[in-house]
Structure formats: structure tokens, C-alpha cells
C-alpha positions in Angstrom: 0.0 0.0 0.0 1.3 3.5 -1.2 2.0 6.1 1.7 -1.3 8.3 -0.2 -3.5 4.8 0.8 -1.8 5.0 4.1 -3.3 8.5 4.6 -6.8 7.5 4.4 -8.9 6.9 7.5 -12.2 7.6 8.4 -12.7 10.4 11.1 -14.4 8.7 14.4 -17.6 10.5 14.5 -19.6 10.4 18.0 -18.9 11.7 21.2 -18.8 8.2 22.7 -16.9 6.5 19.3 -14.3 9.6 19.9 -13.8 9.0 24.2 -13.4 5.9 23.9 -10.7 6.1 21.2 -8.8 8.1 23.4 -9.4 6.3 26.4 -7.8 3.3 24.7 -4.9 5.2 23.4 -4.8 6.5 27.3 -5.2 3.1 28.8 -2.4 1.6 26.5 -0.2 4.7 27.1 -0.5 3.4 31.3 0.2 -0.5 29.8 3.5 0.2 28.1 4.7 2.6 30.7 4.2 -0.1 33.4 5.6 -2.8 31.1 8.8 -0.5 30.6 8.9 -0.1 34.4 9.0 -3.4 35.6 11.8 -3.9 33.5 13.6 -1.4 34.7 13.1 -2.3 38.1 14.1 -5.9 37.1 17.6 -4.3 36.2 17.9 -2.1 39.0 16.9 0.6 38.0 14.3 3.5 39.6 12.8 5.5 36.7 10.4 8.4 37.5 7.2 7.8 36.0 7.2 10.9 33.1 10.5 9.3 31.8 8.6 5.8 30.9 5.9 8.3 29.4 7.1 10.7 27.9 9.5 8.8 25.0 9.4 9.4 21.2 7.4 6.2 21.0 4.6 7.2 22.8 4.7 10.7 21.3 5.1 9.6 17.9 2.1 7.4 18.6 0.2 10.0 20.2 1.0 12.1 17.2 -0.5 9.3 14.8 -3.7 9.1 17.1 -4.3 12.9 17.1 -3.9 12.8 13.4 -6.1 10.2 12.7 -8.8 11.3 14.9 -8.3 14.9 13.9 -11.0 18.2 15.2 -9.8 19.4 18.7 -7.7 16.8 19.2 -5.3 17.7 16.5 -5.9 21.3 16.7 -4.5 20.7 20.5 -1.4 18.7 19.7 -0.9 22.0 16.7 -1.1 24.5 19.7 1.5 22.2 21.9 4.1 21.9 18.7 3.4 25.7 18.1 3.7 26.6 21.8 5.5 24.5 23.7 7.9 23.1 21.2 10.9 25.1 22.4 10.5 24.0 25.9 10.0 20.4 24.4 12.9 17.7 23.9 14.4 18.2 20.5 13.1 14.8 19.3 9.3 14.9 21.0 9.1 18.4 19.1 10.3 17.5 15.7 7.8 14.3 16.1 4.9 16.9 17.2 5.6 19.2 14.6 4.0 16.8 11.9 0.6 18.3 13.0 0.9 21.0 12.0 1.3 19.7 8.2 0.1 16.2 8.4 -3.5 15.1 8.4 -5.1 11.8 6.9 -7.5 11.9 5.0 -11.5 11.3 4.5 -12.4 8.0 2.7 -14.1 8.8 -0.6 -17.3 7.8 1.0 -17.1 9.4 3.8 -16.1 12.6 1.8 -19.1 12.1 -0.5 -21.7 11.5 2.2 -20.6 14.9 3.4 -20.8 16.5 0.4 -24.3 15.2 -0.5 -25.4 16.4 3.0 -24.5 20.4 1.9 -25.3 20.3 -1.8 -27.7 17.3 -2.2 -27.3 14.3 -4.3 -26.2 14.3 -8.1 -23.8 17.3 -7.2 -21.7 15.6 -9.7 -23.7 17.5 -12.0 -22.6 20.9 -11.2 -19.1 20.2 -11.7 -16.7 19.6 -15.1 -14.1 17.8 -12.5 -13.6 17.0 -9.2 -10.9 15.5 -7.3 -11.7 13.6 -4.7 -8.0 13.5 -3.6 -7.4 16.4 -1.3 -4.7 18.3 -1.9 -4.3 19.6 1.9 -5.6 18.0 5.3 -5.8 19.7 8.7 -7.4 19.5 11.5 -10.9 20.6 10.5 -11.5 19.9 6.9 -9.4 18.8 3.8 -9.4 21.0 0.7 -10.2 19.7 -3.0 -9.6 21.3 -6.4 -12.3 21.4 -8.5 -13.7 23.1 -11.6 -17.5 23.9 -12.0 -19.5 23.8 -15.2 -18.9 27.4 -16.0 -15.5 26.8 -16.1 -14.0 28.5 -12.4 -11.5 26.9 -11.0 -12.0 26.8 -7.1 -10.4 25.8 -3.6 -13.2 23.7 -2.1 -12.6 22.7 2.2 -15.1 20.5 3.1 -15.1 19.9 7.3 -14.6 15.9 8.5 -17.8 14.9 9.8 -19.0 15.0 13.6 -16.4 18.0 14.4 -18.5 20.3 15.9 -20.4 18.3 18.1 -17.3 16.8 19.8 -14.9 19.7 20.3 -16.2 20.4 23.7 -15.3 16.7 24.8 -12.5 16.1 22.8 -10.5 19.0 24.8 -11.8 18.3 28.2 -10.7 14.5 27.3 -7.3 15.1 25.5 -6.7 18.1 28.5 -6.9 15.2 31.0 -4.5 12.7 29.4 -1.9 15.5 28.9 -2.3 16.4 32.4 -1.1 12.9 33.8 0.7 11.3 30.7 3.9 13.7 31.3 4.1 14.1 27.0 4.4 18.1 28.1 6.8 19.8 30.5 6.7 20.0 33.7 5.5 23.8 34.3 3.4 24.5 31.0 0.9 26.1 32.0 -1.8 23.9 30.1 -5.1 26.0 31.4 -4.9 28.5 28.6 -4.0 26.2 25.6 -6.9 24.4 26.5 -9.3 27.2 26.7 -7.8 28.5 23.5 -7.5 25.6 21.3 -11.6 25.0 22.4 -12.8 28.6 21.6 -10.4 28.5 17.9 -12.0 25.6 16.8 -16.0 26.5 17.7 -14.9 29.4 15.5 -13.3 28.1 12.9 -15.9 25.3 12.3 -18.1 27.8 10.7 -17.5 28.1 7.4 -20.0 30.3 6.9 -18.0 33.1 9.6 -15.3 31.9 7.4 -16.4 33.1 4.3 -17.3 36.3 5.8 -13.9 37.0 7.2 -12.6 36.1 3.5 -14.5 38.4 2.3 -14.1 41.4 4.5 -9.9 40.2 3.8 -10.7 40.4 0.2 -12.1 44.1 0.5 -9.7 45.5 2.5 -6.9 44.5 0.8 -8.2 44.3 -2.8 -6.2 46.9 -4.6 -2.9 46.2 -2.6 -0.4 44.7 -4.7 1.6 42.9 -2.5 -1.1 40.8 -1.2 -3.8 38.1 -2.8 -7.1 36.7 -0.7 -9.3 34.4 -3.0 -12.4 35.2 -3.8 -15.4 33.2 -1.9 -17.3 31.3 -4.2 -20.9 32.3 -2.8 -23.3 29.5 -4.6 -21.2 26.3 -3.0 -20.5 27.5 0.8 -22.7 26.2 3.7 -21.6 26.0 7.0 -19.2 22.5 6.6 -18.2 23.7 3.2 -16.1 26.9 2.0 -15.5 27.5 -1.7 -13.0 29.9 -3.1 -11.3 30.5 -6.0 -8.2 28.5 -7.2 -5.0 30.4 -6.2 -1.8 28.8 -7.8 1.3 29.5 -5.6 4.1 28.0 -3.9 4.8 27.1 0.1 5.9 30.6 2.0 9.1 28.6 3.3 10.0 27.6 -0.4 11.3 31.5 -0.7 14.4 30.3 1.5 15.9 29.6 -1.6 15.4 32.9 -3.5 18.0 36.3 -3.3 18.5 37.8 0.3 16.0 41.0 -1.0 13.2 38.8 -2.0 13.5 36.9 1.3 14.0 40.1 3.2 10.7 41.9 1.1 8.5 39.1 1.9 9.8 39.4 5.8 9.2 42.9 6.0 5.9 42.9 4.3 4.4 39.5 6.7 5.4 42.2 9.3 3.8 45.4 7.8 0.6 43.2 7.2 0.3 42.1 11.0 1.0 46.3 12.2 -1.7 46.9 10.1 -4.1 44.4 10.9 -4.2 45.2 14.5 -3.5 48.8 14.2 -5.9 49.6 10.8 -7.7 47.2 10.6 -8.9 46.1 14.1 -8.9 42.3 13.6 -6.2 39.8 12.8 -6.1 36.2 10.9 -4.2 34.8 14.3 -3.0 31.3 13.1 0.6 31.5 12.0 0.9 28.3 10.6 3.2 28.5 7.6 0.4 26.7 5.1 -1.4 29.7 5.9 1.3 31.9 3.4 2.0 31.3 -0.1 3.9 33.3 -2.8 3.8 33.9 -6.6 7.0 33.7 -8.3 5.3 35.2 -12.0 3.9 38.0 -9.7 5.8 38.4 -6.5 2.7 38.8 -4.2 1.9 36.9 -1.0 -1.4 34.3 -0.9 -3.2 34.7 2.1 -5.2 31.3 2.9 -7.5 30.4 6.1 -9.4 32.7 7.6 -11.3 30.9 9.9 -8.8 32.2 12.8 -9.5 36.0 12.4 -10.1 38.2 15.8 -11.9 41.5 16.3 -9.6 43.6 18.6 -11.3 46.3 20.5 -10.5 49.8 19.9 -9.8 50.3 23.6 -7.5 46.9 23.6 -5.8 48.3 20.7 -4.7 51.3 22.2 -3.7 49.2 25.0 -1.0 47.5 22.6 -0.3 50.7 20.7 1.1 52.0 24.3 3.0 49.0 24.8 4.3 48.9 21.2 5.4 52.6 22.3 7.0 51.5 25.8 8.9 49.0 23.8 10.8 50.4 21.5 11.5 53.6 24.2 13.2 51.0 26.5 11.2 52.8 29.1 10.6 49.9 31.9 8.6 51.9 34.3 6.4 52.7 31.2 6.5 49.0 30.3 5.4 48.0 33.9 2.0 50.2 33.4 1.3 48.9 29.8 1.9 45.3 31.0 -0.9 46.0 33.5 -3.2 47.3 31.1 -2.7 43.9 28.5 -3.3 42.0 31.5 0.5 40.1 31.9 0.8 41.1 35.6 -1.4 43.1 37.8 -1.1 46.1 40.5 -0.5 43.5 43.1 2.3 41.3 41.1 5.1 40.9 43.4 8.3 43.0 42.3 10.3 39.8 41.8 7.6 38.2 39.5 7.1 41.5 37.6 10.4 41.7 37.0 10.7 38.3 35.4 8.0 38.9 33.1 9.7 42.4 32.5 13.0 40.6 31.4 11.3 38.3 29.4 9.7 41.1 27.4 13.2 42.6 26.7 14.5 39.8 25.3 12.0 39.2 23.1 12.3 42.9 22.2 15.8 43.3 21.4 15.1 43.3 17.4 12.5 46.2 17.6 15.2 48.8 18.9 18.2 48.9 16.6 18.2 50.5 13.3 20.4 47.8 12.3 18.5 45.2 10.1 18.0 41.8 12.5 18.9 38.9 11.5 16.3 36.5 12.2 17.7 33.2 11.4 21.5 33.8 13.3 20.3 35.3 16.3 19.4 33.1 19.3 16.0 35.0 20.5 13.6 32.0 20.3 15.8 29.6 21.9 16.3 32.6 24.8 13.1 33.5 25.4 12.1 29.7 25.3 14.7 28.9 28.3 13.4 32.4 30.0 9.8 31.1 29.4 10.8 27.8 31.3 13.0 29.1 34.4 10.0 31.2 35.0 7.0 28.5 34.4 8.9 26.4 37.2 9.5 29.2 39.9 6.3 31.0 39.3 3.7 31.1 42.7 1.6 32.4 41.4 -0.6 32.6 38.3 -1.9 35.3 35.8 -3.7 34.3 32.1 -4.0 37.3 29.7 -6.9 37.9 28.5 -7.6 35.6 25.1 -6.5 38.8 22.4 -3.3 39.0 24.0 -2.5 35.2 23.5 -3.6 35.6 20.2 -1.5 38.0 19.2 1.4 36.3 21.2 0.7 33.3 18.9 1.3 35.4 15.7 3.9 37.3 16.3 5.4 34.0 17.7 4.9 32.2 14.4 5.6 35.4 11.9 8.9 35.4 14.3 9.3 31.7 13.2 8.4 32.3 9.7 11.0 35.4 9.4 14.0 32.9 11.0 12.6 30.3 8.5 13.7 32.4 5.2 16.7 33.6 6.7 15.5 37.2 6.9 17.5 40.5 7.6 14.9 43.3 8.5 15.5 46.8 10.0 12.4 46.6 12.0 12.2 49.7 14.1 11.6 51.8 10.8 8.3 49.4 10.1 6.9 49.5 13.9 7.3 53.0 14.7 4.2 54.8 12.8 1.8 52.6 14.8 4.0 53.3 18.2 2.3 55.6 20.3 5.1 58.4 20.6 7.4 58.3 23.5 7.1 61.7 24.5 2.7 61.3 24.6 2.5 59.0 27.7 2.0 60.4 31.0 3.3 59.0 34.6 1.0 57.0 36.5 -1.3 59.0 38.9 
């Protein structure tokens, strides 16, 4: 059997099909550890119990489950390999990182009974071709090429069956066996992922909010030439499917093989785009993942793809993170301290010790923002920094403060376009793009 055949399997539909599925993959977990155990007790040895768990086996095979059952479960173990990878052993991350590009796939039937369930049977008839092979699978839907009888050629993501009903259950189930498996570090805070990864996908399992987002994308950036959002095709979207048109273009991370300028233009522009979503716009696509990004070598513009992540910021939140932008790049800490307040990092009553970790972590991660001097995103160390930052201060914390969801969104983002820029190679004078949507340094006041 070919590895395509491999990728097929049916999506467990059901809240009780989906349990118990991970209730075996939980209960086996428990066998092998235990079976790993007593042989190392035999040879006189005393391992702790996360180090029988937590083994590239059993993540690869946890991996392979949360593919294969996809929904929350996969859009959980995406968040972890997004999130928590630095923080992760080297080999666990590289084996979680398949989630975020690897999916299988919906049996034709399966596939077709959906279908006929949105557009009714003989749908055949409104198309010249469709192929049933997907040409991308994630943890919602899979998306098919397809050409209707008038000729347009369209993008067509069809969600897997059952998804909606179960994302409730699936994180409160998948939450629990992270919690006692030891597959994460000790310290993540796993609270917020959770609550995240659960209000992400009830979002992005409308297609319907979808297409609107795609369209309000589409407007707003229409006559910009830098920049390309399909057009939704209106007469084939429902809920579980989202048509679009066609786009042809290659993977963002392809363009690590073109010139230093192109790589360093396509940087600078990802960068731009994300200033001016928060800042113009008031709402953001949030999910970083590189699929999201593709590039036109005939035209040199950027393919924007999956909106089903998009966030309305508030005007009064994004004031919030225009004064922080602004305490940045001054390298005022005091000024800092306040704005850190205001997003919700720390409060008034945040001991000094604790405030000052989280004030330390934000300079490191803001050390490319205040030179002049184009950063270099791919020789500089600032991940892997801010990762082992991010860790000292997850095991020593007492105490415990979630932001509020718009600031872990927009963490997420400019974690990933971070990612994305060290990914090409990129060299980018960033200060000169940040500043016109800093508030100004000398427009703050001291606290009363």
C-alpha cells in the first residue's frame, strides 16, 4: 500500500466513538509505561514515572492518534508543537511538529456522504471535474480542487464529519491525558492552551463566519499589490463547506531559496501586514501556521489562505498594545510596567520579583525592535532565549496570571511570523516598520 493509501482513515464521529478512542490510546499509554517499568526495576533501575511516558514512541504514537482522529484533538497537539515546542525535547518536538502539516485523509465515501449532506445528491452535475484526492488536510477539513460547469476553477474545504459536536469533549478528554501522561513539560501552563484551542476551533468550524472574514480580507486589501485573498465562491459555501477560488502558488518557506532582497521583502511585508491588521484594521487572521502563506514567483505577491482564525480587537485593547508597542521600542521599563498592567501580563498587586521576570522576558523578546540595524532572524538566538526564559519562569512562578484571550492571540502570531521570518533567513531593519503605529514616547503620561 502506497503512503497516499496509508493517509486515508475515516474520522471517528460520535462523542462516545471519539472517548473511547482516546481512552484506549490512554489506557495503552499506562500498559506500556508499566511494562517499561518493571523492567527497569528488574535491572535495577528506579525511573520516574514521566520518563517511561514521555519517550518518542509514545509521542510519535500520540501524534499518529491525534492525526487520525483529527478536530480538537489535532488542533491541541498543533497548539503544543506551536507553543511548547521550544520547551520540548528536540526529538518529541520535531515528532509533534507533523501536526501541524500532516493530516489523513476522509475516505471517498465518507467525503461524499458529506458532500451530498451540503449540496444534495447528483452534485456531480454541477461540476466539469472534481478531485476527490485532497490536496491539503488539517485539523478541520481537507481541501479539493475542483472546476465547475462554467468553467472556475475553485479551492473547495469540506469539514470531517461529527467536528462540531465533539470539540467540547474532545479537549476536556485530551486536556486530562496531557495532564497525567507527562508528553508536556513540567510547568506549562496547560489551562490556557486548552481554553484556546476550544474557543479557535468552535470558531473556525463555521465556514459560513469563514467566508465572511474572507471576504471582509478580500475588500480591505483588494487593490494592494503585494497581497492576494481568494475570492469566496458564494453558490457552494454552507456552514461545513467553503468554496473559493483556485489560487496557484508556492509554500511561504519555499522562498528560503530565492536572493536575500526577496526573502528580506517578503519578511518585512508579513510584518507590515500584521502592524496593520491590529492597528488599521482592528482584527487579525491569528494562526501562523506556515500553510497559511503562499507566494507567486510570476507576480511576487503573498497568498493569504484560512481565515477561519480572524479576531476582532477592541479599539480600547488596541490602544492598549499601541502604548505598549510605544514602551517598547523607548526601552522605558517603568512605562513597560504600566502597559503590562493594562494587557493583562501582571497586575497592581504582582510581586516585584515576578514583575520583573516577566519584564525581562519582554526585553528579550524585544531586542530586534530597537536597533536601526537590520535583525537577523535566522543567526540570532532569540527564540531559543526567550524559550529557556519562558521555562525558568514556568517552574519558579507562585503564582498565576492568564492574559486575557486577544493577548494570546496575538502572542501566537507574532510567535509564528517570528518563526516564519527565521525560516527564510530574513535580515529586517524593524524599528523603521513599527514606529508609525507606536504611540510616541514623548505622549505618555506618569502614572497618577
Amino acid at each position: 500500500m502506497s503512503d497516499d493509501e496509508n493517509r486515508y482513515a475515516p474520522v471517528p464521529t460520535g462523542r462516545a466513538a471519539r472517548i473511547g478512542r482516546m481512552g484506549r490510546f490512554g489506557t495503552g499509554l499506562l500498559g506500556r509505561a508499566a511494562l517499561d517499568g518493571a523492567r527497569a526495576v528488574a535491572s535495577g533501575k528506579r525511573p520516574r514515572f514521566n520518563d517511561l511516558v514521555m519517550t518518542p514512541a509514545n509521542a510519535a504514537r500520540f501524534a499518529e492518534e491525534l492525526s487520525q482522529m483529527r478536530g480538537a484533538a489535532m488542533k491541541m497537539g498543533q497548539l503544543i508543537s506551536m507553543e511548547a515546542g521550544e520547551v520540548m525535547p528536540a526529538e518529541l518536538a520535531r515528532i509533534m511538529e507533523r501536526l501541524r502539516s500532516e493530516a489523513h485523509y476522509m475516505p471517498p465515501g465518507q467525503l461524499k456522504g458529506v458532500l451530498e449532506a451540503n449540496w444534495g445528491k447528483g452534485f456531480q452535475r454541477r461540476f466539469k471535474s472534481f478531485d476527490v484526492r485532497p490536496i491539503a488536510a488539517a485539523s478541520i477539513g481537507q481541501v479539493h480542487r475542483a472546476v465547475t460547469k462554467e468553467g472556475r476553477a475553485l479551492a473547495i474545504k469540506v469539514q470531517y464529519p461529527g467536528i462540531r459536536a465533539s470539540i467540547d469533549s474532545d479537549i476536556r478528554n485530551l486536556g486530562g491525558l496531557l495532564r497525567w501522561s507527562g508528553l508536556l513539560p513540567r510547568g506549562l501552563d496547560l489551562g490556557p492552551l486548552l481554553e484556546e484551542a476550544r474557543q479557535q476551533l468552535h470558531e473556525e468550524a463555521d465556514y459560513e463566519r469563514e467566508a465572511t472574514a474572507l471576504r471582509r480580507f478580500g475588500d480591505w486589501l483588494a487593490d494592494d499589490p503585494d497581497f492576494l485573498v481568494p475570492g469566496v465562491a458564494e453558490d457552494f459555501t454552507t456552514r461545513d463547506i467553503l468554496a473559493m477560488d483556485f489560487v496557484d502558488g508556492r509554500p511561504i518557506e519555499s522562498a528560503e531559496a530565492e536572493d536575500q532582497d526577496t526573502r528580506d521583502v517578503f519578511a518585512a511585508r508579513l510584518i507590515t501586514l500584521v502592524l496593520r491588521e491590529l492597528f488599521d484594521l482592528g482584527a487579525m487572521q491569528t494562526d501562523p501556521n506556515f500553510a497559511n502563506f503562499r507566494w507567486q514567483p510570476e507576480t511576487g505577491r503573498i497568498v493569504l489562505l484560512d481565515f477561519g482564525a480572524v479576531r476582532d480587537f477592541a479599539p480600547d485593547r488596541v490602544a492598549i498594545f499601541r502604548d505598549l508597542l510605544g514602551a517598547t521600542l523607548a526601552g522605558d521599563r517603568e512605562w513597560m510596567h504600566r502597559a503590562a498592567i493594562a494587557v493583562g501580563y501582571m497586575t497592581q498587586d504582582t510581586e516585584p520579583r515576578h514583575a520583573d521576570a516577566i519584564l525581562d522576558m519582554m526585553e528579550i523578546a524585544a531586542s530586534p525592535l530597537r536597533s536601526d540595524a537590520p535583525f537577523d532572524f535566522r543567526a540570532e538566538r532569540l527564540a531559543t532565549r526567550f524559550a529557556e526564559a519562558g521555562q525558568h519562569f514556568a517552574e519558579e512562578r507562585d503564582f498565576a496570571v492568564i492574559p486575557p484571550v486577544d493577548a494570546l492571540f496575538l502572542q501566537r502570531k507574532v510567535g509564528g511570523l517570528y518563526l516564519l521570518c527565521a525560516r527564510l533567513g530574513a535580515r529586517v531593519e524593524v524599528r523603521p516598520l513599527l514606529e508609525p503605529f507606536a504611540r510616541p514616547a514623548n505622549s505618555h503620561s506618569a502614572p497618577a
